[in-house]
N, C-alpha and C positions, 0 to 999 in steps of 0.2 A: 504494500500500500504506500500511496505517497501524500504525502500534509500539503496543499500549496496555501502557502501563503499571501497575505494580502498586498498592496503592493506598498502600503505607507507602513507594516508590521517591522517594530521595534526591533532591538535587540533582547529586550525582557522579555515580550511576546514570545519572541524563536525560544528562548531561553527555558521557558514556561512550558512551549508544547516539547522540548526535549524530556525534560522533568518531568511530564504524564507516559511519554513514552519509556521512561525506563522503567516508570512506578508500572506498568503492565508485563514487565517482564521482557520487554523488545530492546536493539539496539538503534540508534538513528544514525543516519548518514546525511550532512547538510549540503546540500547542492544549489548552486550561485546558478540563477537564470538571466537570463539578461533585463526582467524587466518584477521579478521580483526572484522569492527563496524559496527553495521546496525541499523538503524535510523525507527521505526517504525511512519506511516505517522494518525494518528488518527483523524476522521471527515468525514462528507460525501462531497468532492469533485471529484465528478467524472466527472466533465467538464474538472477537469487536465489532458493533457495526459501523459504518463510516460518520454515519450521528453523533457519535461519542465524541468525535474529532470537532466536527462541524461546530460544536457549542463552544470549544474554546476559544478566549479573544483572540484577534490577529489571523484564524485559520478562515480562508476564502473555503476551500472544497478537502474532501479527503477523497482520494481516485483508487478503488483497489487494482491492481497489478497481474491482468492474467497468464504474461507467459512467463516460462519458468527463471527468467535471470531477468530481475527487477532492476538495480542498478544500473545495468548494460542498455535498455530497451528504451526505444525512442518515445514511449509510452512516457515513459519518468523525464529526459529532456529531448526535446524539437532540433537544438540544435546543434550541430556538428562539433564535437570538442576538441579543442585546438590544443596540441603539446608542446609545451617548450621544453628545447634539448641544446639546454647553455643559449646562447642568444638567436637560436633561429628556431622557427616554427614549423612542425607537420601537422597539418588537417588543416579543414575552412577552405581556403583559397590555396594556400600553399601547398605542393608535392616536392615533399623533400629525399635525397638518395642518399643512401648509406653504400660506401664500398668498402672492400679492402680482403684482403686474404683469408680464406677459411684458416689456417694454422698461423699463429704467426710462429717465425719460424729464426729470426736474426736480428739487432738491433739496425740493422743497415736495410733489412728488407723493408720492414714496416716503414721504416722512416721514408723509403724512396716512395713505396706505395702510396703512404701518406700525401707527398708534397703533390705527386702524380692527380689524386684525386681529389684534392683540393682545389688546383690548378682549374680542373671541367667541372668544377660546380658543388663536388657532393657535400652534404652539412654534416656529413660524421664517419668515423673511420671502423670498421670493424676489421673484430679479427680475435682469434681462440685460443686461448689462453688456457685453460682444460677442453679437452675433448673427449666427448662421447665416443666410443668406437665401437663398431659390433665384433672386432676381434680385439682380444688383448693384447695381441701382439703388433698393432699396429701402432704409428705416432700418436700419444696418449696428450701432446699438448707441453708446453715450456713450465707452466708453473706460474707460479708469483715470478717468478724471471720474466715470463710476457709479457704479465699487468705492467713490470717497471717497465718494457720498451715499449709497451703502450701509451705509458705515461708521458714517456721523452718525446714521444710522436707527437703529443695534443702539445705540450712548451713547446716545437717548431713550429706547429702549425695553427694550434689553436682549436681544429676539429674536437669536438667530444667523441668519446669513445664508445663504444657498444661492443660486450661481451659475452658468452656464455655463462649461465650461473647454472652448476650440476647439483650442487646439494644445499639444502636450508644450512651446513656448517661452513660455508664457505661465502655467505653472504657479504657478513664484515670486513671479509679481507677484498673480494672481488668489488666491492661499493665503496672501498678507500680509492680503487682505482680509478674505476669505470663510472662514468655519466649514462649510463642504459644499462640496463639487466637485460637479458635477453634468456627464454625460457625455451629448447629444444622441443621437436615433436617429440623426442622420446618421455619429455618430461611434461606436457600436456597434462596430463590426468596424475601428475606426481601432486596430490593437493595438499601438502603438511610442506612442501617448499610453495604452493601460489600462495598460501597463506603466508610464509614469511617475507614472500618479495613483495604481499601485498602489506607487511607491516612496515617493511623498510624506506616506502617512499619514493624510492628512485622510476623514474620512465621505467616501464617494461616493455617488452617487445615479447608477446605468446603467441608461438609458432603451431599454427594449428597440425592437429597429430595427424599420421599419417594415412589414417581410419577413421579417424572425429568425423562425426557429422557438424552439421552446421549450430545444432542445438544443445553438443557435446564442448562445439568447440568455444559460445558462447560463453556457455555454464563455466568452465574454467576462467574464463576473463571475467566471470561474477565472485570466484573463489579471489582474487586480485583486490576487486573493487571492495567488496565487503568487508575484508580487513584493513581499510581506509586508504588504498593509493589509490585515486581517480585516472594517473595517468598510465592506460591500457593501451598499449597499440596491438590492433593484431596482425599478422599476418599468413596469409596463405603461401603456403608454399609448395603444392602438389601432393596427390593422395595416389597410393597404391590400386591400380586398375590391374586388368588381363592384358592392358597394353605392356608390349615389350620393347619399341622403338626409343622409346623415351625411360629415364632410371624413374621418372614418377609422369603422373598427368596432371599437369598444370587447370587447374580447371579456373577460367578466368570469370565464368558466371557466378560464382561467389560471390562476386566484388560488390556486383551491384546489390546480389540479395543482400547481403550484411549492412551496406549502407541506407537499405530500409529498414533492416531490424533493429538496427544498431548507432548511436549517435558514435561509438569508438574510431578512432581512424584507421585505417585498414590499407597496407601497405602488401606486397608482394613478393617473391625470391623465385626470381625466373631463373637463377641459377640451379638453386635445388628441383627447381619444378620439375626442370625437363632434365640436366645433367648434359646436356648436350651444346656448346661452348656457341655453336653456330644458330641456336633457337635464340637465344641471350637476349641481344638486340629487338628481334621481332615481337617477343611474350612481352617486353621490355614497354614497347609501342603500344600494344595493345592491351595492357596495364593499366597503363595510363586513362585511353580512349575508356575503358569502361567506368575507368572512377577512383582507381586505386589514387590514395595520398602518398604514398612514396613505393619507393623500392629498396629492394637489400640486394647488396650486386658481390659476387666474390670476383676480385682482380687481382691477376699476378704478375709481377713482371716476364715471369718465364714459366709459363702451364706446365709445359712438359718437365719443368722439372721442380715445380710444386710439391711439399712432402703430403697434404690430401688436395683430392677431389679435383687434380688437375684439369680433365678433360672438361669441366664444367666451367672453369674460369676463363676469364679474357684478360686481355694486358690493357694496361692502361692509354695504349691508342685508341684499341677498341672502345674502353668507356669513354672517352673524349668524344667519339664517335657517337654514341649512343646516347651521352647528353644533349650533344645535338638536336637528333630525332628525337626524342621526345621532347624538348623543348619545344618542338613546333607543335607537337600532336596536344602538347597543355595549353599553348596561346589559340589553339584553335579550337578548345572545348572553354575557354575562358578562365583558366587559370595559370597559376605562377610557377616556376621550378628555377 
């Protein structure tokens, strides 16, 4: 359920209906509208009826909430939520790119890739600092050693950083580093860690799983929001089909659904999507065209000798390239990049 408030209601009034809300047993979430406040009602009390609300001063309506992730649903806010990642903005009008290396892998690498994609435009540098792997034996990722050449990366250049975070104990130390948390498909439905990146505060970036539905993959960015971080980005990133052409199927009709279900900004990785270095570019375009607020790009200076996911990557010509083209494909749907 949601309180909205009236539009001249105080700070006592908000104060007031927070304080009936707890005295029921429920939690409140405060959410800033643009033209007044609306008090998200969090709990299963459905023996209250919306009248209970309605009597108190300052409260205009109380709206119950029917689909299953309240927070997240354009039901609770109309408009688009805009995130700030250090001094630049994704969502609203803005589509912002994130690049940089699946692994980082050298203080010399990241740095170059850094300057590289700076250079074409992107507003933040990624790059893996622990790594998920489905074998053990593979590059498992640098360590705290990565985060500090992540770190040297953003004092040259100034990009904020975005990183993988694999377990709730590793929060603190990857949040000293890193301006974005970023949450794996594999870790999707890990909910004892969206609850702590949703305690932590920092931007996330939740990569829907690789089987999530669209109602699975919500419901996880409501595990985020609920324990008080508002800034959710999601992103699609391609789901396991019978298709074998491609390492996953990009499925770009997402984009739009979710930007009706969903006030969160929803951004893309046509890298993981497809796996295939030469789609990149195209998924990239047509990303965009559908709706998507940003992208997440893996760049290398040299794929083929990348330590993961080489064949998926492009060099930083290509991205220059590719900023480009979508540049034009946003000034021609009437937004910014």
């Amino acid at each position: 359920m949601i309180i909205v408030m009236k539009p001249n209601a105080g700070e006592g009034d908000i104060n007031h209906v927070i304080e009936k809300v707890r005295e029921v047993g429920c939690k409140e979430i405060l959410l800033e509208g643009t033209s007044r406040k609306v008090i998200a009602v969090i709990g299963d009390k459905r023996d209250i009826p919306p009248d209970f609300w309605d009597a108190i001063p300052g409260v205009e309506k109380a709206v119950p909430i029917l689909t299953p992730y309240k927070i997240a649903s354009r039901e609770v806010k109309k408009a688009d939520t805009e995130i700030r990642i250090n001094n630049k903005i994704l969502g609203g009008k803005k589509i912002g790119v994130i690049a940089g290396p699946c692994a980082v892998e050298n203080q010399d690498q990241i740095l170059f890739i850094a300057e590289g994609v700076k250079k074409a435009g992107a507003i933040a540098l990624r790059g893996g600092a622990f790594k998920p792997r489905s074998s053990p034996y593979s590059f498992q990722g640098l360590g705290e050693e990565g985060l500090e050449y992540l770190a040297r990366a953003r004092e040259k250049t100034g990009l904020a950083i975005v990183t993988e975070i694999l377990s709730s104990e590793h929060i603190k130390l990857v949040s000293s580093y890193a301006d974005v948390l970023q949450v794996g498909t594999r870790n999707m439905s890990n909910f004892l860690l969206l609850q702590a990146v949703g305690e932590s505060k920092k931007p996330v970036i939740l990569k829907r799983g690789m089987s999530a539905t669209l109602d699975e993959f919500l419901l996880a960015g409501e595990y985020i929001l609920s324990h008080g971080n508002p800034n959710v980005i999601l992103c699609e990133r391609g789901i396991r089909t019978f298709e074998t052409h491609t390492r996953f199927t990009l499925s770009l009709s997402v984009v739009p659904e979710l930007k009706r279900l969903t006030h969160l900004p929803v951004i893309v990785d046509p890298s993981h999507g497809t796996g295939v270095r030469d789609l990149v570019r195209p998924m990239s375009k047509g990303a965009v065209a559908v709706g998507a607020d940003g992208l997440i790009l893996e760049v290398h200076p040299d794929p083929e000798k990348s330590f993961v996911d080489g064949p998926q990557a492009i060099t930083i010509e290509e991205f220059a390239k590719l900023m480009e083209e979508t540049k034009a494909v946003a000034n021609a749907i009437g937004r910014e990049m």
